[in-house]
N, CA, C and O atoms as a CHARMM CRD file, in Angstrom:
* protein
*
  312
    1    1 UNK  N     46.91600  64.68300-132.32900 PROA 1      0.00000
    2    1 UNK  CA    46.34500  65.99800-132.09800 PROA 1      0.00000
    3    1 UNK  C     47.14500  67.05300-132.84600 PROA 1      0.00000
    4    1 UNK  O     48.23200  66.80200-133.36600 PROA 1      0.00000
    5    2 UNK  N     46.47100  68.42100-132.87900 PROA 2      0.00000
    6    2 UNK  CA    47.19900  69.14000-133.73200 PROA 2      0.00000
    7    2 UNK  C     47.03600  70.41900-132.89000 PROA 2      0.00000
    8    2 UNK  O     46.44500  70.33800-131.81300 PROA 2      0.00000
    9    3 UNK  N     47.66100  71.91700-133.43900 PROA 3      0.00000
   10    3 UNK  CA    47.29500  73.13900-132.85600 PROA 3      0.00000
   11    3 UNK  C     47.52300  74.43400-133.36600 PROA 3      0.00000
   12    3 UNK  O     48.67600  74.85500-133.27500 PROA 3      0.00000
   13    4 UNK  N     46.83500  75.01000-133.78000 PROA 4      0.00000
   14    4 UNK  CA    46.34800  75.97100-134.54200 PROA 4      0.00000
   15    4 UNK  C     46.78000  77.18300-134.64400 PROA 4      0.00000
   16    4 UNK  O     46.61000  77.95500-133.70000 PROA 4      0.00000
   17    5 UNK  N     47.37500  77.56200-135.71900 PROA 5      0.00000
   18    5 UNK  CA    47.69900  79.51000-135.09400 PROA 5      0.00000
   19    5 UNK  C     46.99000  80.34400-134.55400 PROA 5      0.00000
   20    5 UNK  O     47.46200  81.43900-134.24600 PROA 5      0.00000
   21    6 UNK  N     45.42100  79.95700-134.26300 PROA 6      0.00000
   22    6 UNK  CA    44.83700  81.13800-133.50900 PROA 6      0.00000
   23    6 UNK  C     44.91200  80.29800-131.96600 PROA 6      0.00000
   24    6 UNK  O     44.95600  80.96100-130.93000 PROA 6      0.00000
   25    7 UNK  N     44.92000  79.07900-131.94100 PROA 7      0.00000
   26    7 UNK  CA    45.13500  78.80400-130.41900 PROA 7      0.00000
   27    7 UNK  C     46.47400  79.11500-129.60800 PROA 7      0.00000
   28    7 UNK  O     46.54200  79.00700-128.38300 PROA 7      0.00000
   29    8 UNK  N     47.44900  79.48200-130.36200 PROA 8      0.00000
   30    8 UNK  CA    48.98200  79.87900-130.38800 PROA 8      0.00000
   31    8 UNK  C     48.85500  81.02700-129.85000 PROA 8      0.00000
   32    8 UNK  O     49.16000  81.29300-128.68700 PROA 8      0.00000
   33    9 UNK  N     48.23800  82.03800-130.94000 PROA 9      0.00000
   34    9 UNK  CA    47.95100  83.04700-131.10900 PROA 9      0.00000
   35    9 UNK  C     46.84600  83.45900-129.33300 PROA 9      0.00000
   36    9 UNK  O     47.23000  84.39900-128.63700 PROA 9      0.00000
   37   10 UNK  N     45.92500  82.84800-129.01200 PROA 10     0.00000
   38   10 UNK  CA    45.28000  83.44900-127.75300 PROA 10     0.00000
   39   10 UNK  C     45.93100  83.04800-126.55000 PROA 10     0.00000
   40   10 UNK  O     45.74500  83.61300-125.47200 PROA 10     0.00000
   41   11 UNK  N     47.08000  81.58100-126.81500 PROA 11     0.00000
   42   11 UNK  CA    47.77400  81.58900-125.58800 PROA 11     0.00000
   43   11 UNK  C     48.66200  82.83000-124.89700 PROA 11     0.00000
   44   11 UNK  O     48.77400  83.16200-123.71700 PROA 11     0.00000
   45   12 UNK  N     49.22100  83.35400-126.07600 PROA 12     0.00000
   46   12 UNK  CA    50.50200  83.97300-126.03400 PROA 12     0.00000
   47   12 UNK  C     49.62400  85.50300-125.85200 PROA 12     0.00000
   48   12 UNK  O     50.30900  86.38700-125.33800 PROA 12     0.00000
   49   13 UNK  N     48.72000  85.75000-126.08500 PROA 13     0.00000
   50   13 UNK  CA    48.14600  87.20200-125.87200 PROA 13     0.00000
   51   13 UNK  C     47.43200  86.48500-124.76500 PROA 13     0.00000
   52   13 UNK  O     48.29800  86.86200-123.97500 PROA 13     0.00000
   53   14 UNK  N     46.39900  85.59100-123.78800 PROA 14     0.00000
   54   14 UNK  CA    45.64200  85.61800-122.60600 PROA 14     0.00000
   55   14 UNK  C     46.50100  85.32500-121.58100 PROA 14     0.00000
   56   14 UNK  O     46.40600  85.97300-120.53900 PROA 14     0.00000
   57   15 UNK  N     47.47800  84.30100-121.71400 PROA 15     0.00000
   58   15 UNK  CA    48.34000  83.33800-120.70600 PROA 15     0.00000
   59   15 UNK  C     49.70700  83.98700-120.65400 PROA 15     0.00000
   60   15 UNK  O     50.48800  83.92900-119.70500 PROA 15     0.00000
   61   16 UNK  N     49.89900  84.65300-121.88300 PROA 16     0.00000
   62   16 UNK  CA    51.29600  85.03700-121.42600 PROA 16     0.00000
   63   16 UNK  C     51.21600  86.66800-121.63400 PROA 16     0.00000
   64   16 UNK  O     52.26600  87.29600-121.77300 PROA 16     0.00000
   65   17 UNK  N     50.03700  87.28500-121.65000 PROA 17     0.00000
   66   17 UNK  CA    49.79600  88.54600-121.64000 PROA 17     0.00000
   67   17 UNK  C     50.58300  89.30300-122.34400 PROA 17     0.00000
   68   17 UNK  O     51.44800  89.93700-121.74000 PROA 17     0.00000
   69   18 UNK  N     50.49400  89.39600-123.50500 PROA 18     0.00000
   70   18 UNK  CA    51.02800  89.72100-124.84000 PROA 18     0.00000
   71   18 UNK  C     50.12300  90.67900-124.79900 PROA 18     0.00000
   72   18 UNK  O     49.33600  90.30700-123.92800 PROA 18     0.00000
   73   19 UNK  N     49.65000  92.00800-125.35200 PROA 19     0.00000
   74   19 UNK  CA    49.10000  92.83800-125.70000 PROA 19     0.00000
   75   19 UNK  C     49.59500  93.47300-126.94600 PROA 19     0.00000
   76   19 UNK  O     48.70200  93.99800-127.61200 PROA 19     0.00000
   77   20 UNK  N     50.95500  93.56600-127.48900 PROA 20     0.00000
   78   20 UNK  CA    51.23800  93.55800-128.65700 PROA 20     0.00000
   79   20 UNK  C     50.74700  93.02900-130.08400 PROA 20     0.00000
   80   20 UNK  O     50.75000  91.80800-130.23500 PROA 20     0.00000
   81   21 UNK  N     50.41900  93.65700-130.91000 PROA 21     0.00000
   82   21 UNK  CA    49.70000  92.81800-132.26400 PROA 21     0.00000
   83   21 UNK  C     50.61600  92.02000-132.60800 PROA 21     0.00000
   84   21 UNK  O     51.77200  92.37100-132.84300 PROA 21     0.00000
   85   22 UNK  N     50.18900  90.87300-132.67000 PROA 22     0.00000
   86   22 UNK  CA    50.73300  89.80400-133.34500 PROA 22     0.00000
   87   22 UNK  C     50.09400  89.15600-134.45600 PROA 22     0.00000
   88   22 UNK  O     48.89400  88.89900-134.35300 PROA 22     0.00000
   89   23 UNK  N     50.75300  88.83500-135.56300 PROA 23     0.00000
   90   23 UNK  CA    50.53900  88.02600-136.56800 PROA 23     0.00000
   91   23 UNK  C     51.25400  86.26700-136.52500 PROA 23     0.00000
   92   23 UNK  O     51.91200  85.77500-135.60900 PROA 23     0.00000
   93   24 UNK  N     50.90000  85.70400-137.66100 PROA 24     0.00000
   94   24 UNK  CA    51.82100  84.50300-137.83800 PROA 24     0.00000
   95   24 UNK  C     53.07900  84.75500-138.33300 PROA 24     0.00000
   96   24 UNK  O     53.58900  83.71100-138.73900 PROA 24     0.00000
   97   25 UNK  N     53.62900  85.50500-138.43400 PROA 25     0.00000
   98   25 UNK  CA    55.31900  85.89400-138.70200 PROA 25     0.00000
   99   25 UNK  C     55.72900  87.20000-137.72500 PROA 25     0.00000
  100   25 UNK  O     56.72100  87.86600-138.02200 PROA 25     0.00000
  101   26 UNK  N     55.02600  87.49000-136.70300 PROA 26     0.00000
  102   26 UNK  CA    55.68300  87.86700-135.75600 PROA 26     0.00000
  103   26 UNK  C     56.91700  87.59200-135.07600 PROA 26     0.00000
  104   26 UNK  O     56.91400  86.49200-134.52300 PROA 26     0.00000
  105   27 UNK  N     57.93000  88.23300-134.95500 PROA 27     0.00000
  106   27 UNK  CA    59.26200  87.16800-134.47700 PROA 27     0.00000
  107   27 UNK  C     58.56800  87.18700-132.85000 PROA 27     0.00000
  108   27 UNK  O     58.42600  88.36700-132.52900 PROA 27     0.00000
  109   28 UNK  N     58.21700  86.48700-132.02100 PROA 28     0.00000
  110   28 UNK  CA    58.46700  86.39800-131.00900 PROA 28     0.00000
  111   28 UNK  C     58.99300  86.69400-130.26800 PROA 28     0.00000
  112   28 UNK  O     58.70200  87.59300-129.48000 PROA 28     0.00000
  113   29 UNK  N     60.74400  85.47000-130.29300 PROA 29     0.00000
  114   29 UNK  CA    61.66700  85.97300-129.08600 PROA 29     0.00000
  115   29 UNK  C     62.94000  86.62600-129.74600 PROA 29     0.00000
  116   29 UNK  O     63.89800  87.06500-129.11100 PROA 29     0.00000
  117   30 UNK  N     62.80400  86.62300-131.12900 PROA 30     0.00000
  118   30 UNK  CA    64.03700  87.79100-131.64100 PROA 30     0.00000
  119   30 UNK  C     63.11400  88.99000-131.50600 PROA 30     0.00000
  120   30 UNK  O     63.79900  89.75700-130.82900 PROA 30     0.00000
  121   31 UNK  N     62.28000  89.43300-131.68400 PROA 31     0.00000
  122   31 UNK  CA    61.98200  90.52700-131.42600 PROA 31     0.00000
  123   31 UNK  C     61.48700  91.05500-129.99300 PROA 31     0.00000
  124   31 UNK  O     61.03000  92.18200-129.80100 PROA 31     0.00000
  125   32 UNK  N     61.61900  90.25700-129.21200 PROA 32     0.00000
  126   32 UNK  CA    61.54000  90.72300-127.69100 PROA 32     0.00000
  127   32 UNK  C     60.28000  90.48000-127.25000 PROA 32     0.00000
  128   32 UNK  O     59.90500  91.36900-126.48500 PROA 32     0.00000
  129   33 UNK  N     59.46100  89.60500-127.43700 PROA 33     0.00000
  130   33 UNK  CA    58.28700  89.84800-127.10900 PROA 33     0.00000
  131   33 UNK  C     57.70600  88.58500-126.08400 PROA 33     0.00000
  132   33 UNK  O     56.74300  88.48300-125.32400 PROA 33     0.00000
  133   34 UNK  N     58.51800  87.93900-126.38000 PROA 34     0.00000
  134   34 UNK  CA    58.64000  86.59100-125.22600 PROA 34     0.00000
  135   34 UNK  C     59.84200  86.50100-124.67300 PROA 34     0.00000
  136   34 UNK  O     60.63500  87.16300-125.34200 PROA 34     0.00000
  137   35 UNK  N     60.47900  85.85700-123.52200 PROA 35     0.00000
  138   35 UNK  CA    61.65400  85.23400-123.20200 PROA 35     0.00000
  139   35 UNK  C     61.64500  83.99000-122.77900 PROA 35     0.00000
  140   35 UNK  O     60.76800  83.23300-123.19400 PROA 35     0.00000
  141   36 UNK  N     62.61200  83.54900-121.88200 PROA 36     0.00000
  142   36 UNK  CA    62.67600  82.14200-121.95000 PROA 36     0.00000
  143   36 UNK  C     61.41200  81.56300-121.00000 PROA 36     0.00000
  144   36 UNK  O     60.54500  80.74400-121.30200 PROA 36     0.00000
  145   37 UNK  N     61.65000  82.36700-119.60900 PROA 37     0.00000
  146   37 UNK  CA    60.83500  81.69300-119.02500 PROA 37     0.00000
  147   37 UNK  C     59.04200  81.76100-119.82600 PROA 37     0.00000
  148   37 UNK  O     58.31300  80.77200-119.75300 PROA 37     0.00000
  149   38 UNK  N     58.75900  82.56100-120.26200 PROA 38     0.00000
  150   38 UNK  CA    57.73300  82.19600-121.21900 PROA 38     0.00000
  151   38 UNK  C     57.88500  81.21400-122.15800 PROA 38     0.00000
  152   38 UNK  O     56.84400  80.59000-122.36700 PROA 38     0.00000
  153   39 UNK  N     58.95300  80.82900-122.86900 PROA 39     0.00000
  154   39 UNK  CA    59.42000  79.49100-123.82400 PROA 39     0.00000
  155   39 UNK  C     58.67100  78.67000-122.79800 PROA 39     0.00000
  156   39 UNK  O     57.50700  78.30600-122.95900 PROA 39     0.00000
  157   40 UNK  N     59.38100  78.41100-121.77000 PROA 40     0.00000
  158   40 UNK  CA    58.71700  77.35500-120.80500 PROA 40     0.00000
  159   40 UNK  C     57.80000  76.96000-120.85700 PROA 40     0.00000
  160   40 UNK  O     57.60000  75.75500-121.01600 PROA 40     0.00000
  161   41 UNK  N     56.56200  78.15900-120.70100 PROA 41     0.00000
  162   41 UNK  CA    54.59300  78.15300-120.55800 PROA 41     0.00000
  163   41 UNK  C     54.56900  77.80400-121.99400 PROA 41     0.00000
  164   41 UNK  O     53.91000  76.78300-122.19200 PROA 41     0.00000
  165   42 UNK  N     55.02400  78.27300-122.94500 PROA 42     0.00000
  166   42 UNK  CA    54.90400  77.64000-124.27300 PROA 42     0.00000
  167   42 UNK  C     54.80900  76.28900-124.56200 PROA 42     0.00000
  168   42 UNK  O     53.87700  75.58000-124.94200 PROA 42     0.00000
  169   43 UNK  N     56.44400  76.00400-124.19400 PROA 43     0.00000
  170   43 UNK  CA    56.41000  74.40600-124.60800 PROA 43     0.00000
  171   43 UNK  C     55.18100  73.63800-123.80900 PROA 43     0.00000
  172   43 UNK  O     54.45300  72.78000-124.30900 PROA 43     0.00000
  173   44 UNK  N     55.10600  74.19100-122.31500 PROA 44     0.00000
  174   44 UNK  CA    54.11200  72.74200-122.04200 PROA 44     0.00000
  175   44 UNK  C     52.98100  73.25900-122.61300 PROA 44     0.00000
  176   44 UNK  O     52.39300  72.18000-122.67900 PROA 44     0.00000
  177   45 UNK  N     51.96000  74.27800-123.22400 PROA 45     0.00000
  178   45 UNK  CA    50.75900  74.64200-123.61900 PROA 45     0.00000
  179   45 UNK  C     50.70200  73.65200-124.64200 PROA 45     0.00000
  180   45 UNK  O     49.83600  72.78600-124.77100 PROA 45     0.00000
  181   46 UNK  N     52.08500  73.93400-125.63500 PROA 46     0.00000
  182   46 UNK  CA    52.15600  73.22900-126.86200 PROA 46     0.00000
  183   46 UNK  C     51.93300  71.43400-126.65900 PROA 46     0.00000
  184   46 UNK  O     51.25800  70.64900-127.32500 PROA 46     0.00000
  185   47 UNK  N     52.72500  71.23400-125.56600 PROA 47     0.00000
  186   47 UNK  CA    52.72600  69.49800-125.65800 PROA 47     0.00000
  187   47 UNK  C     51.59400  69.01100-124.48000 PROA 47     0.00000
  188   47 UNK  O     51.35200  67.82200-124.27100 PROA 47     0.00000
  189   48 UNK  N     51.01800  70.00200-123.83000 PROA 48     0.00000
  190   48 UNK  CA    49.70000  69.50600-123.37500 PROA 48     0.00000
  191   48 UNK  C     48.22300  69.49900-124.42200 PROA 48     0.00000
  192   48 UNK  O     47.27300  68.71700-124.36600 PROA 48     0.00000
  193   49 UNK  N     48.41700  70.52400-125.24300 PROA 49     0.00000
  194   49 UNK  CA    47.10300  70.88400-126.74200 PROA 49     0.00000
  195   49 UNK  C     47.79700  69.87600-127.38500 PROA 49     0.00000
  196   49 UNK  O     47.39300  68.75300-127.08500 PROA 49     0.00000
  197   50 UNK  N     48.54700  69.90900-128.03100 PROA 50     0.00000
  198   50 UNK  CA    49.14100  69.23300-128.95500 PROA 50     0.00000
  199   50 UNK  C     49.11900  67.49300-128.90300 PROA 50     0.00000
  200   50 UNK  O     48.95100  66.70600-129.83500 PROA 50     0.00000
  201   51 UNK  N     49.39200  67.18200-127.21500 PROA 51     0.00000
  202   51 UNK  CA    50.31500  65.90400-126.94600 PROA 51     0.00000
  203   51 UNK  C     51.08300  65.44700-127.87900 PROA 51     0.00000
  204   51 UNK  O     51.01200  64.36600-128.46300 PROA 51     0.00000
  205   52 UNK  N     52.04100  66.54800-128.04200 PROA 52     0.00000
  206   52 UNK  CA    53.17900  65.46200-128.25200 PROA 52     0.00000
  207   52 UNK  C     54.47200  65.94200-127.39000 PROA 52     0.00000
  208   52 UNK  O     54.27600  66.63800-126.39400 PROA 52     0.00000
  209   53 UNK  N     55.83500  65.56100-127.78000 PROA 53     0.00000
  210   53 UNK  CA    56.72700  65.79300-126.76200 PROA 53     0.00000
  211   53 UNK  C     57.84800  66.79100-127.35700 PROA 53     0.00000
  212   53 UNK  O     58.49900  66.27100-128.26300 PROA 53     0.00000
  213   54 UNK  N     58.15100  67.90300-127.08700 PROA 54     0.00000
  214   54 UNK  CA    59.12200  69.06300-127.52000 PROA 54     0.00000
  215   54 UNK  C     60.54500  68.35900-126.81700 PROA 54     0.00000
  216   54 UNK  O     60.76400  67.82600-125.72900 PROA 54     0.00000
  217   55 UNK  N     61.17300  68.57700-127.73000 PROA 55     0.00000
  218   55 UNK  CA    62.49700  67.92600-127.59800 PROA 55     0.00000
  219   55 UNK  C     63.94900  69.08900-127.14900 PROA 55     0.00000
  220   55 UNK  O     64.08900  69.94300-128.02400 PROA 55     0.00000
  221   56 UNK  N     64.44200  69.15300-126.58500 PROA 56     0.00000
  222   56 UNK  CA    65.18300  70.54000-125.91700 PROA 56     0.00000
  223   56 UNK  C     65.98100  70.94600-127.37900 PROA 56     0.00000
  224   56 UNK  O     66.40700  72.06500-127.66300 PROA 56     0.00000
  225   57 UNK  N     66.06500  69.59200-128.30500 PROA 57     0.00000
  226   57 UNK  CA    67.18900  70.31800-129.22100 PROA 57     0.00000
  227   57 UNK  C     66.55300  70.90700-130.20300 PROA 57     0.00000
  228   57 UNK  O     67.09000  71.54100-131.11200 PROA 57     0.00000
  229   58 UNK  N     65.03500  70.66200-130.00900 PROA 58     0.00000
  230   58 UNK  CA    64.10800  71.23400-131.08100 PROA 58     0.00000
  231   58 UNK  C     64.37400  73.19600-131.40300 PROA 58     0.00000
  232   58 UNK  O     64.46100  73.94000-132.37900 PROA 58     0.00000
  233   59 UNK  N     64.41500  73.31100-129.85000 PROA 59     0.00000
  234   59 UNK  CA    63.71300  74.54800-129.29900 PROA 59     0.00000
  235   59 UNK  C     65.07900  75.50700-129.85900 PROA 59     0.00000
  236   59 UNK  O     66.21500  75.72800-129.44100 PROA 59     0.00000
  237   60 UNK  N     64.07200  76.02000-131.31500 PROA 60     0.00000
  238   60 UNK  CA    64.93900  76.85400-131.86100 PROA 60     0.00000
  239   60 UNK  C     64.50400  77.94200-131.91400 PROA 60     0.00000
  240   60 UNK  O     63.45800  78.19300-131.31600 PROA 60     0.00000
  241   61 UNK  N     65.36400  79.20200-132.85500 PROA 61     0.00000
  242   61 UNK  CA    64.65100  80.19500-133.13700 PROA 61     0.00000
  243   61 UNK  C     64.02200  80.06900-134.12900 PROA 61     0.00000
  244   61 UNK  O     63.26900  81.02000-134.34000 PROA 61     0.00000
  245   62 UNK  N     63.98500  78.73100-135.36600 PROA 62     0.00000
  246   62 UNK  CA    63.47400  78.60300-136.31600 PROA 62     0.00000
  247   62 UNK  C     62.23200  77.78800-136.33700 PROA 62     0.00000
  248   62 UNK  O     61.52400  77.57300-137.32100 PROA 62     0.00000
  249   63 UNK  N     62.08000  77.41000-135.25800 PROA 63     0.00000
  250   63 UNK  CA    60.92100  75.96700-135.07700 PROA 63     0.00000
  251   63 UNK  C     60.26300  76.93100-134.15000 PROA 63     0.00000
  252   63 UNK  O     59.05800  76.73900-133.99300 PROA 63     0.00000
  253   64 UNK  N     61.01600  78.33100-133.23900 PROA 64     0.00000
  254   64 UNK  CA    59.94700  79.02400-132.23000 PROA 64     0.00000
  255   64 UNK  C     59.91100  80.50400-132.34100 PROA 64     0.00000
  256   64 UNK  O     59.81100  81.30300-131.41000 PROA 64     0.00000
  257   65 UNK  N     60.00500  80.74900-133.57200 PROA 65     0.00000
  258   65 UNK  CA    60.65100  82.56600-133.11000 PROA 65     0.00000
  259   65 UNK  C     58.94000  82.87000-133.74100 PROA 65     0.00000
  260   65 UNK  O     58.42400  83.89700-133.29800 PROA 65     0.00000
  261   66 UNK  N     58.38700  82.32400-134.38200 PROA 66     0.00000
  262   66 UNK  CA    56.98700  82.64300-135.27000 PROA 66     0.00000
  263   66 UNK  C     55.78600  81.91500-134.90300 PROA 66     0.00000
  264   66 UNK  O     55.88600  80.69300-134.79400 PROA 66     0.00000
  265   67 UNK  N     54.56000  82.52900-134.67700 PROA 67     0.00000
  266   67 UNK  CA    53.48700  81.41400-134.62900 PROA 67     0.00000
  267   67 UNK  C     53.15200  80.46100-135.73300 PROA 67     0.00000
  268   67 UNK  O     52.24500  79.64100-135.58600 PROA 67     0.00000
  269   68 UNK  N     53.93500  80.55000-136.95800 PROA 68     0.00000
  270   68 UNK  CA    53.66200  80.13800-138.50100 PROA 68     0.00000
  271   68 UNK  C     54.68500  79.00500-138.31100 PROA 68     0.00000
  272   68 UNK  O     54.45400  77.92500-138.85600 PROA 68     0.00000
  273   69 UNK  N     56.10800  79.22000-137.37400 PROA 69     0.00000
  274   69 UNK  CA    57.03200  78.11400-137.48500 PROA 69     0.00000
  275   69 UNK  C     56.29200  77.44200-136.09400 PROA 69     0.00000
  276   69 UNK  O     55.88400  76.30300-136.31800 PROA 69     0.00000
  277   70 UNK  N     56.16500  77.68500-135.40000 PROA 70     0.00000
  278   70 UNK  CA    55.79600  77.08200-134.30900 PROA 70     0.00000
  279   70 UNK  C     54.76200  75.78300-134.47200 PROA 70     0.00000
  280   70 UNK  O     54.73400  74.72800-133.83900 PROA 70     0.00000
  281   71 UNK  N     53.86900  76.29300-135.63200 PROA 71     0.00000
  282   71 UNK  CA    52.73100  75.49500-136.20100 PROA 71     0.00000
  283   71 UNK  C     53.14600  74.76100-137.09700 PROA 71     0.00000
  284   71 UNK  O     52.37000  73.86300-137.42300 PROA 71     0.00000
  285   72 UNK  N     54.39300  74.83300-137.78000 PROA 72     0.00000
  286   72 UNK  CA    54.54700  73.90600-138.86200 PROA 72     0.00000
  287   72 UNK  C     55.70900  72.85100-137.78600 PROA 72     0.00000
  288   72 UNK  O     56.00500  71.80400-138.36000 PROA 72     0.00000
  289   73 UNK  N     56.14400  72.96100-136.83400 PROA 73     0.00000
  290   73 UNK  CA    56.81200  72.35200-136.20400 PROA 73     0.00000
  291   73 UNK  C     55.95100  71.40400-135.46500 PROA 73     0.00000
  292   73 UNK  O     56.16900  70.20800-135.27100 PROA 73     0.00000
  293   74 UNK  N     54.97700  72.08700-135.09600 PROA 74     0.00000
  294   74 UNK  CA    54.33900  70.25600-134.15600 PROA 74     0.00000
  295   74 UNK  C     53.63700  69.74300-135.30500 PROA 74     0.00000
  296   74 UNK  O     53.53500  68.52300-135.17000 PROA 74     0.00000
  297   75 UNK  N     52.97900  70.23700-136.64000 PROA 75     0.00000
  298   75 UNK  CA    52.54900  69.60600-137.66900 PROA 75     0.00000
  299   75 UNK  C     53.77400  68.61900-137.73700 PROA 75     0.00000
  300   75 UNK  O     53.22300  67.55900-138.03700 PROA 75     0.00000
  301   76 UNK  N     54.58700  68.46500-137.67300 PROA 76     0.00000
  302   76 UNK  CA    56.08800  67.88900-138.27700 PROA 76     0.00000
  303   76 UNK  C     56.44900  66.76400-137.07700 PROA 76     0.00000
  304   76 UNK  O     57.20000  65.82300-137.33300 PROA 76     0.00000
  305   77 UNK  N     55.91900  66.92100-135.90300 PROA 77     0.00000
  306   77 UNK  CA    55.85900  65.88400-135.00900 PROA 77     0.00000
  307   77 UNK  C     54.82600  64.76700-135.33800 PROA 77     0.00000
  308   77 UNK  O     54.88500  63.60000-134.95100 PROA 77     0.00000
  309   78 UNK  N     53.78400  65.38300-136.19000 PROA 78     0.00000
  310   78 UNK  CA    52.42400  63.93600-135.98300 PROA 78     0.00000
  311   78 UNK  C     52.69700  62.68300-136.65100 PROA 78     0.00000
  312   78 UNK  O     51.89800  61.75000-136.56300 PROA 78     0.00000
């Protein structure tokens, strides 16, 4: 399975109530717009759409700070 920057993209604005414009190079959590306990709702959205399994040492700012890295990171799991 795979998952998409606009499905990224409507989690993080419906589920995690983002109202901020976001793009695919939005920083995320360097720029304040998520924190951890949202990382949390992330990872499982990601490895329930996705199925696959997020690994704790994955969970970077470089594999999660962007919806563009976020997407090339579970691409990189299949």
């Amino acid at each position: 399975m795979s998952i998409s920057q606009d499905d990224l993209a409507n989690f993080i604005r419906t589920d995690l109530g983002i109202e901020d414009p976001i793009d695919a190079e939005t920083e995320l959590f360097s720029g304040g717009l998520l924190d951890s306990v949202s990382m949390v709702s992330l990872i499982t959205f990601i490895e329930e759409k996705a199925g696959v399994t997020v690994q704790p040492s994955d969970v970077t700012l470089e594999n999660f700070d962007t919806i563009a890295s976020i997407e090339a990171y579970v691409r990189s799991l299949d």
